[in-house]
C-alpha positions as CSV (number, residue, x, y, z in Angstrom):
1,X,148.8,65.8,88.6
2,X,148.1,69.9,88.1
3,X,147.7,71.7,91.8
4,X,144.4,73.7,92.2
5,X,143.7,76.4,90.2
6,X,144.2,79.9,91.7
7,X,141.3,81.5,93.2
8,X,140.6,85.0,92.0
9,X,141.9,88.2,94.4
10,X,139.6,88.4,96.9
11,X,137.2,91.5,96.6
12,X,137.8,93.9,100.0
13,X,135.0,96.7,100.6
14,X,137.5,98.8,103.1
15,X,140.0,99.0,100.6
16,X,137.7,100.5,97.8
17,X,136.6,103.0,100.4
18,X,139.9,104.5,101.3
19,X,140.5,104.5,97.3
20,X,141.0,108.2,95.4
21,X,138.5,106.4,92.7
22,X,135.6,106.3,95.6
23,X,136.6,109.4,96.5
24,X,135.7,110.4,93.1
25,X,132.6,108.6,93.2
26,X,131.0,110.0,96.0
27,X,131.6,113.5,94.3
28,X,130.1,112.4,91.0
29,X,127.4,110.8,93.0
30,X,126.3,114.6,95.0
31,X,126.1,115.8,91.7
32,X,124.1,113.4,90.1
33,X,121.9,113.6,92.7
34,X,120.8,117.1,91.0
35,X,119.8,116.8,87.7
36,X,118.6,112.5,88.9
37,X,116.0,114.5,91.8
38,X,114.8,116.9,89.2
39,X,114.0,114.0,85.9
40,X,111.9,112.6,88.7
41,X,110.4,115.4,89.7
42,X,109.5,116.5,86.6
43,X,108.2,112.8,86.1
44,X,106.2,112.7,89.2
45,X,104.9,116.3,88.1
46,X,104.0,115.5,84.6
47,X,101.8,112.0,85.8
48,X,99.8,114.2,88.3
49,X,99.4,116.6,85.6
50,X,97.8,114.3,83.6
51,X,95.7,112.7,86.3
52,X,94.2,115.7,87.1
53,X,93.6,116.9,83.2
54,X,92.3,113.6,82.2
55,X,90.0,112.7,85.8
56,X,89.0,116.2,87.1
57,X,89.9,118.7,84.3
58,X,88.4,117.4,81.6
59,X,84.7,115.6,82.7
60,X,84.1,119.5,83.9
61,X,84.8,120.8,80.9
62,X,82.5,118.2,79.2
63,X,79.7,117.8,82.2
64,X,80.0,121.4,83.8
65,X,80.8,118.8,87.0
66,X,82.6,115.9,88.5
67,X,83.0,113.0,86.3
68,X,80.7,110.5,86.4
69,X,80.8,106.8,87.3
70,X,81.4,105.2,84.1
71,X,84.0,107.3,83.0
72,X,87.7,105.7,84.0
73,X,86.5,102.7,82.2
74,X,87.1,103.5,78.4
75,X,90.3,105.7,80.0
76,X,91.0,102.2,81.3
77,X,90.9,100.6,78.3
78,X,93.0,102.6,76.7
79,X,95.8,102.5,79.3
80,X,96.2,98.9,78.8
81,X,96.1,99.0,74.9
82,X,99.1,102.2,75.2
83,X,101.0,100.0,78.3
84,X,101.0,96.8,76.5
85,X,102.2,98.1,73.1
86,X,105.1,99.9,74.9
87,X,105.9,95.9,76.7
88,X,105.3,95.0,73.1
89,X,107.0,97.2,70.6
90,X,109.5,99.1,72.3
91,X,113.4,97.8,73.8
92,X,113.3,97.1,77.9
93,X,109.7,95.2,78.1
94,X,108.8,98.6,80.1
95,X,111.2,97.2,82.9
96,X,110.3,94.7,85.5
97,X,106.7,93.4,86.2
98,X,105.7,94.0,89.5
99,X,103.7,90.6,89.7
100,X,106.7,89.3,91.0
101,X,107.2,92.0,93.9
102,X,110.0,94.2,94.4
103,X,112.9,94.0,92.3
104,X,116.4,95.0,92.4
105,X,119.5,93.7,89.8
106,X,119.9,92.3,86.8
107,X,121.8,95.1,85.7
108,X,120.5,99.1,85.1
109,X,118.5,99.5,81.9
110,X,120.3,101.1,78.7
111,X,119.3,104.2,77.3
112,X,117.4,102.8,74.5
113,X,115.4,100.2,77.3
114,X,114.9,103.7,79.6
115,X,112.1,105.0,77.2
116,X,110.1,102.2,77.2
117,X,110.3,102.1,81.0
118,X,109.3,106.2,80.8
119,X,106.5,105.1,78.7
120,X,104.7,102.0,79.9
121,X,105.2,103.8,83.6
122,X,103.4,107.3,82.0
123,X,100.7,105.1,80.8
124,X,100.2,102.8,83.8
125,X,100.4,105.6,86.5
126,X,98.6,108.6,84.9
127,X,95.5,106.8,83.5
128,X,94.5,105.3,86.5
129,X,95.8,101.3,86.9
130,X,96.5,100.7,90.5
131,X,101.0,100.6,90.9
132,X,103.1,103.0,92.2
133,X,105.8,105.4,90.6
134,X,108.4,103.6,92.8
135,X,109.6,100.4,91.0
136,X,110.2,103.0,87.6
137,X,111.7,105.6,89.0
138,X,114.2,103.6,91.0
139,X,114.8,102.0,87.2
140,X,114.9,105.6,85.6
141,X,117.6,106.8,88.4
142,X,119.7,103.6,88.0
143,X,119.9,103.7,84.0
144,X,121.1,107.4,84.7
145,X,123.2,106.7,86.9
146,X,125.1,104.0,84.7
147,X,124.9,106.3,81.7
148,X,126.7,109.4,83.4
149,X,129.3,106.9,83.6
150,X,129.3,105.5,80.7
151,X,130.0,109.3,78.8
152,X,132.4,109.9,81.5
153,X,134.4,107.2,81.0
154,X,133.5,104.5,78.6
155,X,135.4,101.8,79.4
156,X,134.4,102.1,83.1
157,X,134.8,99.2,85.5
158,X,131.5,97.5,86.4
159,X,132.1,98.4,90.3
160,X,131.8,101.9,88.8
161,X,128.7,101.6,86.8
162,X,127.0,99.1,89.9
163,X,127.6,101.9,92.6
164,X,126.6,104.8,90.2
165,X,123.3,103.3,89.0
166,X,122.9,102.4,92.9
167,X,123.2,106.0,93.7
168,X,120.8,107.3,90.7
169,X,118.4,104.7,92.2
170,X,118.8,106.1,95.5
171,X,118.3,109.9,94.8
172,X,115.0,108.9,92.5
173,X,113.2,106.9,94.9
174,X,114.6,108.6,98.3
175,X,112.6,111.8,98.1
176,X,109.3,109.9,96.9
177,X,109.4,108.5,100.3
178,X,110.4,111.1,101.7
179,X,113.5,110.0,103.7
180,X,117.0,109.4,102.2
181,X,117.5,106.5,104.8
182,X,113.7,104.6,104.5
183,X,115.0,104.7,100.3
184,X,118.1,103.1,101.3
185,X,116.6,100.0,103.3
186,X,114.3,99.8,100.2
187,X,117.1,99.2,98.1
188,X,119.1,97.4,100.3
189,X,117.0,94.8,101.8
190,X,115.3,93.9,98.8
191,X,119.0,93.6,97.1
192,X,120.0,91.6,100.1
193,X,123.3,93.5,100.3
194,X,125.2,93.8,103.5
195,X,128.3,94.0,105.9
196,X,131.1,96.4,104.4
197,X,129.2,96.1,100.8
198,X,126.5,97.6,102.6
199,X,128.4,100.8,103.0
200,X,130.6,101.1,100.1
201,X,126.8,101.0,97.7
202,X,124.9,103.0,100.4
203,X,127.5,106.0,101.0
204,X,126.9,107.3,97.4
205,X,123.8,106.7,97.4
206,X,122.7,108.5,101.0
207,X,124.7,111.3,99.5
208,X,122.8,111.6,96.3
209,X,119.5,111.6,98.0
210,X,120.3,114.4,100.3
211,X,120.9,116.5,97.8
212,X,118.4,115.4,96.0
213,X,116.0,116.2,99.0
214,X,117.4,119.6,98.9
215,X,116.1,119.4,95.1
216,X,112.9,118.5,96.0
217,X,111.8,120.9,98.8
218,X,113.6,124.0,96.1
219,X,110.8,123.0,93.5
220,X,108.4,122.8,95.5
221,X,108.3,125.9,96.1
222,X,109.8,127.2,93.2
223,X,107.5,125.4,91.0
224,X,104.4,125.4,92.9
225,X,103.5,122.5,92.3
226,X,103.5,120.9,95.9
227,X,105.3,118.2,96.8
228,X,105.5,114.6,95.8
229,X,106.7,113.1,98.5
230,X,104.9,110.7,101.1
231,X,103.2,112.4,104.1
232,X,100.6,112.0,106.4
233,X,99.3,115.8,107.3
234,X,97.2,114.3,109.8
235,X,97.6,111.5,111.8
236,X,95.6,110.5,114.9
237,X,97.4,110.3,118.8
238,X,98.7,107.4,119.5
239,X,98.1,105.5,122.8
240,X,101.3,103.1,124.6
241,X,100.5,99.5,123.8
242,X,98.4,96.7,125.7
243,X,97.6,93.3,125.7
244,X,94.8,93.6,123.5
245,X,96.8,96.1,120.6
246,X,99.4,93.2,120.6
247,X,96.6,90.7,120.0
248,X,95.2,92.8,117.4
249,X,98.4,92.4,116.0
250,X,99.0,89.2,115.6
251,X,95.4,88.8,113.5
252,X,95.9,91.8,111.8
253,X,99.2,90.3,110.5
254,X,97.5,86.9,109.7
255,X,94.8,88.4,107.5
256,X,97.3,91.0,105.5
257,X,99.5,87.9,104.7
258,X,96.3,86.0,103.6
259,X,95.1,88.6,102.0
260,X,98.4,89.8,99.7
261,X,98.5,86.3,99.1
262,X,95.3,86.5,97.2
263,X,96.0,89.4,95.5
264,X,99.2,88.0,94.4
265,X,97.4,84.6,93.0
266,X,95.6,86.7,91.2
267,X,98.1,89.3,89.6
268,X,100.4,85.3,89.0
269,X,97.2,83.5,87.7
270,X,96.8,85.8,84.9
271,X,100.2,86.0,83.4
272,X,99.5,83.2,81.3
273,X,96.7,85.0,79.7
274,X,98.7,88.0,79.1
275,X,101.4,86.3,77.5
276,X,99.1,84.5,74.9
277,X,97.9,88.0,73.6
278,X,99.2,91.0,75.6
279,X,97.6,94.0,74.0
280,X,94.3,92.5,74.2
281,X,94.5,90.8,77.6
282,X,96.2,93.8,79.1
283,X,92.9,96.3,77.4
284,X,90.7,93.6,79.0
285,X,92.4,94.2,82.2
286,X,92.3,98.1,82.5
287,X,88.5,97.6,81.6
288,X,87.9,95.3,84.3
289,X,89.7,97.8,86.4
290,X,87.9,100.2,85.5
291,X,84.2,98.4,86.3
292,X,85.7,98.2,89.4
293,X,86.4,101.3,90.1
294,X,82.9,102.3,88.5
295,X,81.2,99.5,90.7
296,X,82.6,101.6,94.0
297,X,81.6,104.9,92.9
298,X,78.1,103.6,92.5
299,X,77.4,101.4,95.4
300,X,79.4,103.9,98.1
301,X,78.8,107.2,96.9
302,X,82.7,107.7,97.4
303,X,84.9,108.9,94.4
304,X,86.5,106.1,91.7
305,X,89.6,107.9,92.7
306,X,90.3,105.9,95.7
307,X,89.8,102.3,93.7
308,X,92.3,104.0,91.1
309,X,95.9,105.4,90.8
310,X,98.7,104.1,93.2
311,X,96.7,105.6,96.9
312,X,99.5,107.7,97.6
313,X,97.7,111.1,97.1
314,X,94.8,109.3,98.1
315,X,96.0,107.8,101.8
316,X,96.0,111.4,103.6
317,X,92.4,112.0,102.5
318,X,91.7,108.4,103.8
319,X,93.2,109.2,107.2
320,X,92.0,112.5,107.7
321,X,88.6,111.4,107.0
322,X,88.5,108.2,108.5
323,X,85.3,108.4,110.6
324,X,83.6,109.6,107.7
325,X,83.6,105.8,106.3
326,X,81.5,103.0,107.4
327,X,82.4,99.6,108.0
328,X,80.7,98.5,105.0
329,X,82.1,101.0,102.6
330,X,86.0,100.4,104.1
331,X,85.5,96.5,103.1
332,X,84.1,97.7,99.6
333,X,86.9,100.2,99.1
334,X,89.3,97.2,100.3
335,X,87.8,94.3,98.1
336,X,87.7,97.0,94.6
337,X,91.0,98.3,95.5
338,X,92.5,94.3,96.1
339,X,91.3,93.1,92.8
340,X,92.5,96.4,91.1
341,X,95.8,95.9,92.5
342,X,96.0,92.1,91.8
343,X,95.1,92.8,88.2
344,X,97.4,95.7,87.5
345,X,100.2,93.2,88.7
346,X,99.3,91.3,86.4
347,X,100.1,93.2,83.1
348,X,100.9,96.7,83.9
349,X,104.1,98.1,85.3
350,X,105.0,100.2,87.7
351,X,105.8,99.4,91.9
352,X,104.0,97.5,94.2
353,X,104.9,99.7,97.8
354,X,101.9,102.7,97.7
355,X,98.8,100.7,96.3
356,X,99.9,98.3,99.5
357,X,99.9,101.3,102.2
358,X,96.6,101.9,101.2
359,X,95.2,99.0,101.7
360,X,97.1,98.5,105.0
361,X,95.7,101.8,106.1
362,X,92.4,100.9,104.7
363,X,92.4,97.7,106.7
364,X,93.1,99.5,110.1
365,X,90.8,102.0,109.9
366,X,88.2,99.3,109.5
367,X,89.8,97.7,112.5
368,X,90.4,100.6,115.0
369,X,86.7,100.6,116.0
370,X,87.6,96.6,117.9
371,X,87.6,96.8,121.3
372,X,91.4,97.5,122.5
373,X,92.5,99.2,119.1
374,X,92.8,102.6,118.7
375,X,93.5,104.3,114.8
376,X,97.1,104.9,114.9
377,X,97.7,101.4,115.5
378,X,95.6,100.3,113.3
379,X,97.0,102.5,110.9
380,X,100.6,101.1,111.3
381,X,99.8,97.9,112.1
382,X,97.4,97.2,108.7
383,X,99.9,99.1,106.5
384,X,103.0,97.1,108.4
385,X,101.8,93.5,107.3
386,X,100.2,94.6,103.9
387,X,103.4,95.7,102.7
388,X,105.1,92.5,104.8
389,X,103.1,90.1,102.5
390,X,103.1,92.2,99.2
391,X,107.0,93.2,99.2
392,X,108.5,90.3,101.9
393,X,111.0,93.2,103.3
394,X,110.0,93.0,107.0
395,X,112.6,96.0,108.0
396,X,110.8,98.2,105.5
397,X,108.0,97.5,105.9
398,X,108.4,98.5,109.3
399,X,110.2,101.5,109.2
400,X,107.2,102.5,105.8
401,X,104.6,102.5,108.6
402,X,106.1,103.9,111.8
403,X,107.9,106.6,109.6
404,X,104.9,107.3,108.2
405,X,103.0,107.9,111.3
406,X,105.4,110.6,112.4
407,X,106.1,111.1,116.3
408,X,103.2,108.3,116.4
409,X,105.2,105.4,115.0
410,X,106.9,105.6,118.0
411,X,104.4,104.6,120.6
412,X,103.3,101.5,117.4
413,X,106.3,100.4,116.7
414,X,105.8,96.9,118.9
415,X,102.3,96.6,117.6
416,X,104.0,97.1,114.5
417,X,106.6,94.7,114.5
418,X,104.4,91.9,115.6
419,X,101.9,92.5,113.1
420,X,105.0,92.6,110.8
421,X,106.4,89.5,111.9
422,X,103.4,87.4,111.7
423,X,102.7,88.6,108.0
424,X,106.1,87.6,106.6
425,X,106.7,84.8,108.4
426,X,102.5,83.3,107.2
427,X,103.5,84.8,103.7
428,X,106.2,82.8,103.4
429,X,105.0,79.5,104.8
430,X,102.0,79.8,102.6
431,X,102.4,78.0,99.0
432,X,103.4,80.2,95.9
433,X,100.6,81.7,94.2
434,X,100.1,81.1,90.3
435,X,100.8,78.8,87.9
436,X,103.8,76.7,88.3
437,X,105.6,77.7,84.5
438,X,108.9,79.2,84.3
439,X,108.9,83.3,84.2
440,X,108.3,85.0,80.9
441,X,111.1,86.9,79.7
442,X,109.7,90.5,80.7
443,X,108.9,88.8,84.0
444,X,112.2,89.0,85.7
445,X,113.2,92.4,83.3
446,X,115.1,90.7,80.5
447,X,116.2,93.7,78.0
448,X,116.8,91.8,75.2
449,X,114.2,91.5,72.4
450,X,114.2,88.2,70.8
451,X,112.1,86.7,68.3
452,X,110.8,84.2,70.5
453,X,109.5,87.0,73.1
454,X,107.4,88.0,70.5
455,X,105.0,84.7,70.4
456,X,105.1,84.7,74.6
457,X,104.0,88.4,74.3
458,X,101.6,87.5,71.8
């Protein structure tokens, strides 16, 4: 009778740390960080470009004015015909769909897979469906990452190529949120990666977003361009926590779970439909998006802009000028911008973190005027449990909304948490939304094109 097989050498963090090869990672990890911080700046540059050429520029060249109501729709429409052939045609199925939330894994995308990503993510962002740029660019850093190392050395271990796309990742999405260390919890906690692992993939990583912040804040003024990075320029005082805050709290953390779990049934619902033709069903979509965003402009009075785009330039505005909205128009701008959101999930690529915030922060506004709350604990606790439900990471979520806030998020940070708490905790009690049938293939970012994608993509 054999004995039992050998186990494999066990795999020890500390050891890789002290190593001259991690060493030379964390070198070749500062100075990715460079030219990783400047491809998404340009990136981020070039999709605000457009925006602002295709949604301000041009209807005042045509009109003499600002655009008028109707006008996103056919732009709409053509972002999901141009998305949808990219997920179609092209290698990579444009990266992961965000229908599914946040994603980390399953390996950095090629170089071939990376334009397709580029491309469906140009598409979604600049002509108006409602996802952020940070599920792409964290996809864009990674596939960077891996290829440096793949020229450098092409028989590379895969250690080598993990920690190096991990690094690119970090130094792409970092300085969109404008902290090395909120970008790190991002990645981390969605990867579930911890103990000694924790440090051995974060240390290059922290490193590559610092200099890539260094990056970011030298073009922003060299370039003029402003930055891209998440601020609040104004955010209201804060007031120390009672009773009646933490009360808030709770129901504000019960109605962002319920309501992420209705914009996630619907972004799940539809994936059948897009799978049975996606270029139509995904044109479909972007029209309906666009009605939407036309409906607001109508009713309120309020720019389609807010109903559009990922919120992120959009949220300061909001905050700034939140006693300029009524009750009334706050629950319109927070039912067009749901349905928006649930149905660019549903096709479109692109991150599911900003169009969240803005919804949060929507939410809170409309809830700062209930006796006991105040608007910078609405503001933390609404965007808190939207992002809870939308992205279940309740440490980022938390540190996303009292980070935000500035010296603010101090004096929220239990109304915060609770509100936090109770949103994860609902979100996951409550049944999956959608349809029960296995993923797609581009549902959980599969890279390889096989003939039998083509009929679900049809």
């Amino acid at each position: 009778m054999s004995g039992p097989a050998a186990s494999p050498p066990s795999f020890d963090p500390a050891v890789v740390i002290r190593s001259r090869a991690y060493i030379s990672a964390l070198v070749l990890a500062a100075v990715l960080g460079v030219p990783i911080s400047v491809i998404a700046y340009g990136f981020l540059a070039l999709v605000a470009a457009v925006q602002q050429y295709v949604f301000v520029g041009l209807p005042e060249q045509v009109f003499g004015g600002p655009a008028p109501a109707w006008w996103p729709v056919p732009w709409l429409v053509l972002c999901g015909l141009l998305t949808a052939s990219t997920i179609r045609y092209l290698p990579g199925t444009g990266g992961h769909s965000p229908a599914f939330g946040f994603k980390t894994g399953g390996g950095p995308p090629s170089g071939r897979e990376l334009v397709g990503i580029v491309l469906a993510a140009l598409t979604t962002l600049s002509l108006g469906a409602v996802l952020g740029p940070e599920g792409p660019l964290i996809a864009i850093g990674g596939g960077l990452g891996a290829l440096a190392v793949h020229l450098a050395k092409k028989d590379a271990p895969p250690m080598a190529l993990t920690i190096m796309a991990s690094a690119g990742s970090f130094a792409a999405i970092s300085t969109l949120l404008g902290s090395p260390v909120l970008g790190a919890f991002l990645i981390m906690e969605a990867a579930g990666i911890g103990g000694m692992t924790l440090s051995l993939m974060a240390l290059p990583g922290l490193l590559a977003s610092g200099v890539g912040a260094l990056v970011f804040v030298g073009l922003d003024g060299w370039t003029g361009l402003g930055s891209f990075s998440l601020a609040l320029p104004v955010v209201p005082p804060a007031v120390p926590p009672t009773l009646a805050t933490l009360g808030w709290a709770v129901i504000m953390g019960v109605v962002g779970a319920l309501l992420g779990w209705l914009i996630r049934w619907v972004g799940l619902s539809l994936r059948p439909l897009v799978h049975l033709n996606r270029v139509l069903v995904t044109s479909g979509l972007g029209l309906l998006i666009g009605l939407a965003a036309m409906a607001y402009q109508l009713i309120s009075g309020k720019s389609f802009t807010q109903v559009l785009f990922s919120g992120q330039d959009a949220l300061p505005d909001l905050v700034e000028h939140a006693t300029d909205y009524s009750l009334a128009v706050l629950l319109l701008l927070i039912a067009c911008k749901a349905l928006a959101y649930g149905l660019s999930l549903s096709a479109f690529r692109g991150g599911p973190v900003f169009p969240s915030m803005f919804i949060g922060a929507a939410l809170g506004i409309a809830a700062s005027g209930l006796p006991g709350m105040n608007l910078a604990a609405g503001l933390g606790m609404g965007m808190g449990a939207m992002c809870a439900a939308m992205l279940r990471l309740p440490l980022t979520s938390t540190l996303l909304a009292t980070l935000l806030l500035g010296v603010d998020g101090v004096a929220v940070t239990p109304q915060v948490v609770v509100a936090v708490a109770v949103a994860f905790v609902i979100s996951n009690v409550l049944p999956v939304p959608g349809p029960k049938a296995p993923a797609a293939p581009d549902d959980v970012g599969s890279v390889r094109r096989r003939a039998s994608s083509r009929a679900d993509n049809d």
